[in-house]
N, C-alpha and C positions, 0 to 999 in steps of 0.2 A: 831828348826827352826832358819833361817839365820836372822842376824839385816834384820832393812828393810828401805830403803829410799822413802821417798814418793815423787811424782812427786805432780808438780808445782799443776798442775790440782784437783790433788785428794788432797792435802794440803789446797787449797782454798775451794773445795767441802766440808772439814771436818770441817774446819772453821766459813764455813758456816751456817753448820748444812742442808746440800742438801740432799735431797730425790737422787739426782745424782750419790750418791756415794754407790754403790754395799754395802750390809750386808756382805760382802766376805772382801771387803775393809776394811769396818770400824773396822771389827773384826782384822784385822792385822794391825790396825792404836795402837789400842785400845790392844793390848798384850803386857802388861806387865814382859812379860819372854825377851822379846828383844828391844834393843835400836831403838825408834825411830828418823831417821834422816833424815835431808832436806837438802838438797844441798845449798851451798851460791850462786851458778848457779841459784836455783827457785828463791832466795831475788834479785836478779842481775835483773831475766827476770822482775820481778811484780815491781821493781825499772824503768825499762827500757817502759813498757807498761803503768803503772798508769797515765804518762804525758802527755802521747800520744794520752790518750781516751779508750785505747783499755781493761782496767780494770782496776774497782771499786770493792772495798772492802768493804763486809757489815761490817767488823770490826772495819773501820773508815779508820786512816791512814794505813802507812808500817809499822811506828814503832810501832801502835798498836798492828799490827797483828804480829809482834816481839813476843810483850808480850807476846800475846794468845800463842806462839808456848813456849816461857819458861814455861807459868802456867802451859804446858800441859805438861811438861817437855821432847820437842822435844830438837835432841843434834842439833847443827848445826854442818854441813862437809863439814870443807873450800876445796876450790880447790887448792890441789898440781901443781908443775909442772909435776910429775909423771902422772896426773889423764888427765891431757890437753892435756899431750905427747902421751894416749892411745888412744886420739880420732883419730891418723894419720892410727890407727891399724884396725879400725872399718870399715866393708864394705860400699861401696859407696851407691849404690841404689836414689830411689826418695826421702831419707827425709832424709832433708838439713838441718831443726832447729836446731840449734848451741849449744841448750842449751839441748834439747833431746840427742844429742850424747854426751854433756861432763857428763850429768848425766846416760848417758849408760854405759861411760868410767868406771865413779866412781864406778856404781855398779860391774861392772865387775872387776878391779883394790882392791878394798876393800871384795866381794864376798859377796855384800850384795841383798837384794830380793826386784824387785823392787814393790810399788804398784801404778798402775798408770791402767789408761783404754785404754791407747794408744796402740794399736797391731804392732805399728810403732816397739817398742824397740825390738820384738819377732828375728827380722832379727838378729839382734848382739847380739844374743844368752845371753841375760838376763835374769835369771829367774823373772817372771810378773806373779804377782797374781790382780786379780780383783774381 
């Protein structure tokens, strides 16, 4: 099986501890045979929304939930300019989230597996398990 990056969604859903998040998901959150990894694109968007209202973290703050992602021993994956350059590459369509395609980029750019619930990423040919 390919590393896997988790999208913003299912990172907070795990965090969580959400009934939200697929037995499908958590089992490839939760597989120790491959690197788990979050984009600094999800820390940017949960950065960029906390102050705005639009989410609250049961885990407290940002850098709490930092923590929770070292205890778990997620890696973080900075964004290249290589990874930001792939997004020019990625089909147009209705979804425009800025941080969905640069975490499409990544996965595609790196060839890693995404898990996320969003059917959105399916178009730019990521592979998405949920």
């Amino acid at each position: 099986m390919n590393d896997v990056l988790i999208d913003t969604q299912a990172l907070i859903w795990f965090a969580d501890g959400s009934a939200k998040l697929s037995a499908g998901a958590k089992a490839h959150i939760e597989d120790t045979s491959v690197r788990q990894l979050v984009s600094a694109a999800s820390i940017w968007e949960m950065a960029i929304k906390i102050p705005l209202g639009k989410l609250t973290l049961r885990t407290g703050s940002l850098s709490d939930f930092l923590d929770l992602l070292r205890a778990n021993l997620f890696e973080l994956l900075p964004v290249s300019a290589e990874d930001a350059a792939r997004v020019v590459n990625l089909p147009g369509g209705e979804h425009k989230d800025p941080f969905d395609r640069l975490i499409a980029a990544q996965c595609l750019q790196h060839d890693l597996t995404l898990v996320s619930i969003d059917p959105a990423f399916d178009a730019y040919g990521v592979r998405r398990v949920w």
